[in-house]
Each structure stands twice: as structure tokens, then as C-alpha cells.
N, C-alpha and C positions, 0 to 999 in steps of 0.2 A: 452685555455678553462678554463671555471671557476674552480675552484676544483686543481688547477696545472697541470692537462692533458695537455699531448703535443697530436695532431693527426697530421699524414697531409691530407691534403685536396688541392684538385684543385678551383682554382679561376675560379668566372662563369663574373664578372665584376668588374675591378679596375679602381680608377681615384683617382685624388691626395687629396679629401677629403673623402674617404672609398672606401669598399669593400664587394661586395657578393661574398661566400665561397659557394660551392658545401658540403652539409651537410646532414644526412639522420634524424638529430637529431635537436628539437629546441634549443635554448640559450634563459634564461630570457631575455626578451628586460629589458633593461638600466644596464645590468651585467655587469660590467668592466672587457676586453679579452685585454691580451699580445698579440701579433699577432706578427710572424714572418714570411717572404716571401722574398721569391728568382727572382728579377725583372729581364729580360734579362740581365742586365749587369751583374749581376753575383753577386754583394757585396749586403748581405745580408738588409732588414730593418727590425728594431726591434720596433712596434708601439702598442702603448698604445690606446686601442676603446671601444666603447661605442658599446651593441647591439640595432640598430636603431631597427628594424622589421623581423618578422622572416615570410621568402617567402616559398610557396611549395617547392621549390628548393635548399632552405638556407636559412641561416641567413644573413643581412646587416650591416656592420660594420662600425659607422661612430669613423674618428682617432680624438683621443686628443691629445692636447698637444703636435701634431709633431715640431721636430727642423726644425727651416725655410730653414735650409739644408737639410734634407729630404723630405721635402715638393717639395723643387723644382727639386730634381732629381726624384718622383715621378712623378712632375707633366712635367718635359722634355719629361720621358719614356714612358708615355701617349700620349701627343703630339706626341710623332715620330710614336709611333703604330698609331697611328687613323689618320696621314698622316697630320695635323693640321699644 
């Protein structure tokens, strides 16, 4: 979160170019957010995002700058959940 806050927060939707977060609070859109999350496999990602838009329900997080190894073990984890 901007400011150094850490929260956590439940994911309302992830796929391997962003993320909406369950939030009761907006985020400036285009405020640059750390974002860290716990994907079923368990090994942490630590990703640098942009805030695309902020929904009744949260904010949308699009990632910058992911390593193309992150990327595609976000974007395997996706595919196996969504049956893909």
C-alpha cells in the first residue's frame, strides 16, 4: 500500500497481468503498490503494480515489470485453476 503499509487483503480476481484485491478503501489510480501474495503453491510473489481502477469492491492492480519467471508461474497457476 502506498505510505509503506502492509494489510492483508483476500483476492476477488487474479490472472498473470493483475489483480483485484477485496479492499474497503480506494488507492490513487496510477499509485505505484508492492503487492505480495501467497499463490497455492505456496512460494511467495513479490510484484511491483500500477493502480488500474478503483471498483466498488476494490482496487485493480495491473503488475509491472514482472520477471518472465513470475509471470509464467502466475500465469501456469491461473491456467490450472480456470481448468485452461
Amino acid at each position: 500500500m502506498p505510505g509503506g503499509r502492509t494489510v492483508n487483503r483476500e483476492t476477488i480476481d487474479v490472472g498473470p497481468h493483475g489483480v483485484k484485491v477485496k479492499l474497503d478503501e480506494s488507492v490513487g489510480a496510477g499509485s505505484r503498490v508492492r503487492l505480495r501474495f501467497q499463490p497455492p503453491d505456496r512460494k511467495p510473489l513479490d510484484v511491483e503494480s500500477i493502480v488500474w481502477r478503483n471498483d466498488s469492491d476494490g482496487p485493480v492492480f495491473v503488475f509491472v515489470n514482472m520477471p518472465d519467471e513470475d509471470f509464467e508461474r502466475l500465469k501456469s497457476l491461473v491456467d490450472e485453476y480456470r481448468g485452461s
